[in-house]
N, C-alpha and C positions, 0 to 999 in steps of 0.2 A: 504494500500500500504506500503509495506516493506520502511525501512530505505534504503536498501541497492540499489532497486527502485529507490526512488528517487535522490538518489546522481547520479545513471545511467543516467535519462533522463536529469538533471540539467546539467551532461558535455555534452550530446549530445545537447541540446540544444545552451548550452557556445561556442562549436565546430562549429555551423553550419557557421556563418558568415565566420570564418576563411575560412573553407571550399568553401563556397561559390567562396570566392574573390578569393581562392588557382585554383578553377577550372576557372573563367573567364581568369586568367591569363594565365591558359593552352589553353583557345580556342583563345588565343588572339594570340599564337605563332604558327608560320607558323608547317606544319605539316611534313616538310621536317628535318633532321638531321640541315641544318642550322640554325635552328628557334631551335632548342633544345642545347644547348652548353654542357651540363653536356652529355648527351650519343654520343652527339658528340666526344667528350674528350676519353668517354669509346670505344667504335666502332673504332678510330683511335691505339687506345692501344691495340687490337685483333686482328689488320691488319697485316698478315703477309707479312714480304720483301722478297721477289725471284726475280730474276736475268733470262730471258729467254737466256737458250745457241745458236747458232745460225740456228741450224733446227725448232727451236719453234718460232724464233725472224722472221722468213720468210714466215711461213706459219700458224701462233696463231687462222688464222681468217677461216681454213681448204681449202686455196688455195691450186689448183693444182699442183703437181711438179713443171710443169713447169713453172705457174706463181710464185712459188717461187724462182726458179731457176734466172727468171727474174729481181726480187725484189733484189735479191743479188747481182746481176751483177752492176746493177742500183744505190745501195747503196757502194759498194765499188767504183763507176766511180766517183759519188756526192763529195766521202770522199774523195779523191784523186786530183778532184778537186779545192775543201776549202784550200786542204797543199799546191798544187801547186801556190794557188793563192796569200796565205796570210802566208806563210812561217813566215813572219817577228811576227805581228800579233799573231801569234799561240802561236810562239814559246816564245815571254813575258808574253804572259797571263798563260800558262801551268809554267813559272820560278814563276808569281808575287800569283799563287793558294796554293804555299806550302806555305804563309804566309799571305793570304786572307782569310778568314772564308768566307765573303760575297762569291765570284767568288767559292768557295765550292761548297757553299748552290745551288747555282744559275745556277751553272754546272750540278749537279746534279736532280734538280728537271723542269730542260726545259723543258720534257718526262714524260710521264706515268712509273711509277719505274720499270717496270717488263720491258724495252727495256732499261733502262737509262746507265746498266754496257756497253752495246754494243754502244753505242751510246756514249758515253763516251771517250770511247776506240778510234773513228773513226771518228765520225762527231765533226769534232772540229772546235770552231770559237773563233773570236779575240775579247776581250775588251779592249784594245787601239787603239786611234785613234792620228790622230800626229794634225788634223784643222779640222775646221766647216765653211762652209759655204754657203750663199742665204739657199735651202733646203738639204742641203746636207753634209757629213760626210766623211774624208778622212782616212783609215787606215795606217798603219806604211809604206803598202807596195805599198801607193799609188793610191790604187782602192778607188772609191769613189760611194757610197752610197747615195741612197736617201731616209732623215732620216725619220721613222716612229715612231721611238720613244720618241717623244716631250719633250726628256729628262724629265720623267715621270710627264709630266704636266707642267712642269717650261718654255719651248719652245713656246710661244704662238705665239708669232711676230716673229720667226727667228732669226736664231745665230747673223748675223749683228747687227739686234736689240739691242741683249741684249751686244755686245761687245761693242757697242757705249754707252750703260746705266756705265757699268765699267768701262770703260777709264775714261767718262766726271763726273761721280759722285767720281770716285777716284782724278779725276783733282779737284774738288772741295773742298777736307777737308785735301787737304796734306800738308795743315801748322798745322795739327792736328794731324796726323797719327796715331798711333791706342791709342790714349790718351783715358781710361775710365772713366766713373763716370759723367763727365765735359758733356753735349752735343753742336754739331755744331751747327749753325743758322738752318741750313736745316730739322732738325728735328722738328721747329714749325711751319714751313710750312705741312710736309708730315701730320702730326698731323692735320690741319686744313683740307687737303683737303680728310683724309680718313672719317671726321666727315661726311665732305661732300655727298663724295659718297655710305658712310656706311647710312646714313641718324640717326646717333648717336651719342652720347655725347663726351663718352672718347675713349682713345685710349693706350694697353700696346704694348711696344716691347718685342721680346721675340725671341728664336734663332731656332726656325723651325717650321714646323705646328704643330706635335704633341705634343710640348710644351705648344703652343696656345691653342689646345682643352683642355688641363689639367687643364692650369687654368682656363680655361670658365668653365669648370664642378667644379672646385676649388671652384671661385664666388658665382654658385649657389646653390653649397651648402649650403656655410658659410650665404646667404643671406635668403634662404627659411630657414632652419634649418629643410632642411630634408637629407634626405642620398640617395636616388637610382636615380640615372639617366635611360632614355628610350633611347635604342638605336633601328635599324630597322634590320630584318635581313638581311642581306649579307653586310651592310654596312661598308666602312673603315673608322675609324678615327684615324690612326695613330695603335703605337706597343703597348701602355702601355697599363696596365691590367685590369681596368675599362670597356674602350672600345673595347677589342678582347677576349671577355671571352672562347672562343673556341680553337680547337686545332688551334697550335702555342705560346699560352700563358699556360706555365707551373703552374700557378693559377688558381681553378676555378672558376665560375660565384660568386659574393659577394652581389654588391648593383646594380645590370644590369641585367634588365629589356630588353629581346632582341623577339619585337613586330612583329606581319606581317606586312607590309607596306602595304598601299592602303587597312584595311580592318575597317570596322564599330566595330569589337570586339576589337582593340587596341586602337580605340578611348573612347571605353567605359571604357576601363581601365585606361585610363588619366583622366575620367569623375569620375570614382570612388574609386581611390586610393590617401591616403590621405599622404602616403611616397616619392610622388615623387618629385624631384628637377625640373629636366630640360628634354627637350628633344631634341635630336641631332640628325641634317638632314644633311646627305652627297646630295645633288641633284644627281649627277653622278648615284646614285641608280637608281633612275627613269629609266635607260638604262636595266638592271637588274634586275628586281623587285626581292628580295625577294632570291638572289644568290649571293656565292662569288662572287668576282672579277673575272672573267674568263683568264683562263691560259692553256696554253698547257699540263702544267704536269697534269688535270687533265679529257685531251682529251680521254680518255676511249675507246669513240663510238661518235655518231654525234648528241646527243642530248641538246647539247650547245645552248640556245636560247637565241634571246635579242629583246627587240623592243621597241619603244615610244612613246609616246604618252603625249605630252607637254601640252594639253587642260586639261587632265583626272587627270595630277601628281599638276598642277596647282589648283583647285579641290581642293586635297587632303592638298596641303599644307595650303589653304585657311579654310578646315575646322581645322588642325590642331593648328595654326593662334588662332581661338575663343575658343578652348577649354583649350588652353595653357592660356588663358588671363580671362576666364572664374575660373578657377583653380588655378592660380596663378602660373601658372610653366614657367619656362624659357626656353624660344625655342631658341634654338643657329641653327643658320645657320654654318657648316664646308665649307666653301669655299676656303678650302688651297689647292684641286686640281682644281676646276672649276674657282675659282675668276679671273673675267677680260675676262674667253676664251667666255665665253656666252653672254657680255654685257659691256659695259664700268661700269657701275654701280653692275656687278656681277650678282648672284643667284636670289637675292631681288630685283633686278629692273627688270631682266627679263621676274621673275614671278608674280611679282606686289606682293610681300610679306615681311613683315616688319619685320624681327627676332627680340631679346631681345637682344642679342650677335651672333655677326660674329664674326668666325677666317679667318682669310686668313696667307697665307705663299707663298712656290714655287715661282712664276710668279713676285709679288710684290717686291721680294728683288733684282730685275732688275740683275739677276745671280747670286747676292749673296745670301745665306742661311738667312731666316729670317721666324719670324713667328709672329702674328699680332693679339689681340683682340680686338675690339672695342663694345662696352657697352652702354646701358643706364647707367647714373651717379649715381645710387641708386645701382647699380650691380656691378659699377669698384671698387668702395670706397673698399679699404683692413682693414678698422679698425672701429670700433665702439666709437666714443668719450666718451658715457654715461659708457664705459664696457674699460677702456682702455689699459688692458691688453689682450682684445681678439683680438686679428688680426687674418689677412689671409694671411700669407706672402708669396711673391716671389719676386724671385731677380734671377739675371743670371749675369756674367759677362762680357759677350759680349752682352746684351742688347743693343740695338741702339748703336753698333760698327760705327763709325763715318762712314768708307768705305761701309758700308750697307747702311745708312742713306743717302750717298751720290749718291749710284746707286739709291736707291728706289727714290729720288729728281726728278731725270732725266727720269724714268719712270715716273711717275706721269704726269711730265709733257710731255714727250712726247706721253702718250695716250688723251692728251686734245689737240692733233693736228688733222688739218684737214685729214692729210694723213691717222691718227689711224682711224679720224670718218668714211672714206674712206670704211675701213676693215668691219669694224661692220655695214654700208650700207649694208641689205640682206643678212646678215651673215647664218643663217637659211638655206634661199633660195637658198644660194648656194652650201653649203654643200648636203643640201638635194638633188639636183639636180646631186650632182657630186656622190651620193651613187645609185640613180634612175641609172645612167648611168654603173655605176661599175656594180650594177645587172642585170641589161639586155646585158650587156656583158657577162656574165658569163652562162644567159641564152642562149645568142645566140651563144655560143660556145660548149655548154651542158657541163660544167663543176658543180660540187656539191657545187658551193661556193656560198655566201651570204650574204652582209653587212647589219649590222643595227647604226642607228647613232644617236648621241645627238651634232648635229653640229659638230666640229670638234673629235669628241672621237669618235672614230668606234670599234665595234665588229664584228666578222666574224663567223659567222656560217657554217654547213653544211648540205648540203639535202640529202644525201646519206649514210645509214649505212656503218658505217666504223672503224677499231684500231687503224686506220694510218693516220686519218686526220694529226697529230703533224708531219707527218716529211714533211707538204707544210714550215712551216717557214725557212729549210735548202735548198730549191728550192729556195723560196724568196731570201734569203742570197746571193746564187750563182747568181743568177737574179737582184744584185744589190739593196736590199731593206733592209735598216738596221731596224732591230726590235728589242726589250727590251727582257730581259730573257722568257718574260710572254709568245713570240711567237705572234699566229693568236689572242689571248684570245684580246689582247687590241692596236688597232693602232690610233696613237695621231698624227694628222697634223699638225704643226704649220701652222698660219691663212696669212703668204705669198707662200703659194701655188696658182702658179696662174693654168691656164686650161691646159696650155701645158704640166707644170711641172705635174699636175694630170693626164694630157692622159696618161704621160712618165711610172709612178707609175702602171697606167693600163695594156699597153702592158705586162711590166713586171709579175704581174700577171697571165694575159693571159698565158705566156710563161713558168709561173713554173708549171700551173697548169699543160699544154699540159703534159709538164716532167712528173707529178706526174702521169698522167692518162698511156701515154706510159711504163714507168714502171711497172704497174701494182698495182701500190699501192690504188688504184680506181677500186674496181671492181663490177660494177650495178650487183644486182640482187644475189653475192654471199652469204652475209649475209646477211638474210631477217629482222631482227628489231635489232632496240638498246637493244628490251630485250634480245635479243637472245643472243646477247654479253654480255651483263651483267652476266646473267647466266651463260656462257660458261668460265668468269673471276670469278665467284664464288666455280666453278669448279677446276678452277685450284689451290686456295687458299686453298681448302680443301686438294687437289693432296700436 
């Protein structure tokens, strides 16, 4: 056997492990673009922007003259309606967007891009409001809303709620006012009882969630001494670059690790990889398995799904649970949008699961901005005595801001009331029942709509192929139903919604739909599958 032989089979050989590990990793990630980040990144960079003029914006889906004829009438009545309504409203949000980057962005991507110039142009709504309150939202111009946008998580008890948490915790430290460095008494209380209900050691402050996750991934680096973290696919943890390795994040994938959720091949690669740190669980995925955050802009056709299944993701977290502890790796619970709405005890008590590190944020800072880790003591510790030049450092300057510390006081304590345990009595049960109702409404109306829920966080689906599911949230709108940029993709209750106020939410529903179907924007049996649309928007791309 040649010299040159054997050096050949000696790196095949040398290669196969690599290889090996290289391909479980591949079976381990979902087989969608989400689950791939790198051609994700590519594929969005090929995507061409076009603008539909307004004979294509009417009839894209090969509706009849006259049903487009209809759609246009229909949508200039809509558009005319919104100025006449919200005059005031309109016209600060279009003054405050030439110096907003956010209200840009947000403006722009409500829609599917290929309607978004026309829609732009016409359907216009307001982001100022002048009060808040019980469930409800008041604009400049004095129509008043009933809010579904749970102030993206932070809304959990209702606007009262939390303006009673900043009054009485700002009443609390105002012989302090925003003195830093120094903390108030109130800060070793809140500290005590997040040990509590976190069921863990320590506790940092920190000034939003995404700072939170950062440094929990920070921790377990410096603690494992290893470098990649596991995230799941579709999952959110915040902007920074770790955690959103896909388009949006002008970086690509580094030391993330982005697994299918709920699948025995991403377990085994926690079992057999010997680089990883920690692994980070958003629960709210559980609603979504394995998808973005669902949103209107990227309402296509109707093939937006959601469902749950709290026995099955429970399961899952309890296997992930022994192989994180089996392995040595750090499971962080991300509870900065769901902590508190699913349980007084959070993610961890509801699902009977013990993370290594929780962040919480949103909700917690009783309306102020705040962000929160808490740890096993082996995990919090920033510095090595034996090594003592090696730290982990962080610092913030508005850490445990006294006025933070003082609302989050007041919350604390006032979800250790009878009235809060009240809320969370068949918390479940009753959500679930009030989504059972919404969809047999929608049934018995024969409308294409569909809710799925994780307690109070709902997503809306559709059963009917369609381009135009995205323009029910401007129905809505007109119908009194304030919603978050994202549209139909995500509606957040807060949890003093009583049955009336939800029938109220109903009707309303009802009534945008009837709109959308009268119009014509609903048309059974025109466009026979999502693929057909997909194809027909592939078409156009190439055009």
């Amino acid at each position: 056997m040649s010299a040159q032989l054997v050096l050949s089979l000696s790196a095949i050989a040398l290669a196969l492990p690599f290889v090996k590990k290289r391909l479980e990793l591949s079976l381990a990630k979902h087989p969608s673009l989400t689950g791939h980040s790198r051609m994700a990144k590519r594929v969005v960079s090929w995507l061409p922007g076009y603008g539909f003029n307004e004979d294509q914006f009417f009839n894209c889906d090969g509706a009849s003259n006259f049903t487009a004829q209809e759609r246009r009438k229909a949508f200039y009545v809509l558009a005319q309606t919104l100025q006449d309504r919200h005059p005031k409203s309109i016209a600060m949000t279009a003054q405050a967007r030439e110096g907003i980057a956010d209200l840009q962005f947000t403006g722009a991507y409500r829609v599917p891009f290929q309607f978004s110039p026309l829609v732009r142009q016409h359907l216009k709504v307001g982001a100022f409001i002048q009060s808040a309150d019980g469930v409800c939202v008041t604009d400049l111009d004095g129509h008043r809303f009933h809010d579904l946008t749970g102030s993206y998580g932070v809304n959990v008890f209702g606007a009262d709620f939390y303006k009673d948490c900043m009054r009485e915790g700002s009443a609390k430290v105002e012989s302090v006012g925003a003195t830093l460095g120094a903390y108030h008494p109130c800060v070793e209380t809140n500290v005590a009882k997040l040990k509590s209900i976190s069921g863990l050691d320590e506790v940092s402050f920190h000034m939003s969630g995404t700072e939170a996750v950062m440094q929990a991934v920070r921790l377990a680096r410096y603690h494992t001494r290893r470098k990649n973290l596991v995230r799941f696919c579709g999952a959110y943890h915040g902007w920074w670059e770790d955690v959103q390795p896909g388009p949006g994040n002008p970086m690509p994938p580094r030391e993330t690790y982005t697994l299918r959720d709920m699948h025995e091949r991403s377990l085994h690669v926690l079992r057999t990889r010997k680089d990883i740190a920690c692994v980070l669980i958003n629960p709210l995925q559980a609603l979504h398995l394995n998808q973005s955050a669902p949103g209107d802009s990227s309402l296509v056709d109707s093939s937006r799904s959601a469902a749950y299944d709290r026995a099955a993701y429970t399961e899952w977290l309890k296997a992930l649970r022994q192989v994180c502890t089996e392995r040595g790796l750090v499971l962080i619970f991300d509870e900065v949008f769901l902590g508190f709405r699913l349980a007084k005890g959070g993610a961890q008590a509801y699902f009977g699961v013990q993370a290594d590190m929780v962040t919480y944020g949103k909700t917690l800072g009783g309306g102020f901005p705040v962000g929160v880790v808490c740890g096993r003591a082996d995990l919090m510790k920033r510095f090595r005595p034996e090594r003592p030049a090696d730290v982990c450092f962080a610092r913030g300057t508005f850490n445990a801001h006294p006025h933070v510390m003082g609302a989050m006081s007041v919350f604390l304590e006032k979800i250790d009331s009878p009235e809060v345990d009240a809320i969370y009595q068949d918390l479940d049960a009753r959500w679930d029942a009030r989504r059972a109702l919404f969809n047999a409404t929608m049934e018995q109306h024969q409308l294409p709509l569909r809710a799925a829920n994780m307690s109070s966080v709902w997503s809306l689906y559709y059963t009917e192929p369609s381009r135009y599911n995205w323009m029910l949230q401007y129905y809505l709108r007109a119908h009194g139903l304030a919603l978050s940029w994202v549209g139909t993709g995500r509606l957040i209750f807060s949890l003093n919604y009583t049955d009336s106020d939800f029938q109220a939410v109903l009707d309303r529903f009802v009534a945008a739909c009837k709109d959308m179907n009268a119009a014509g924007w609903w048309q059974p049996g025109l466009v026979p599958t999502n693929k057909s649309i997909r194809r027909r928007i592939l078409k156009e791309m190439w055009a």
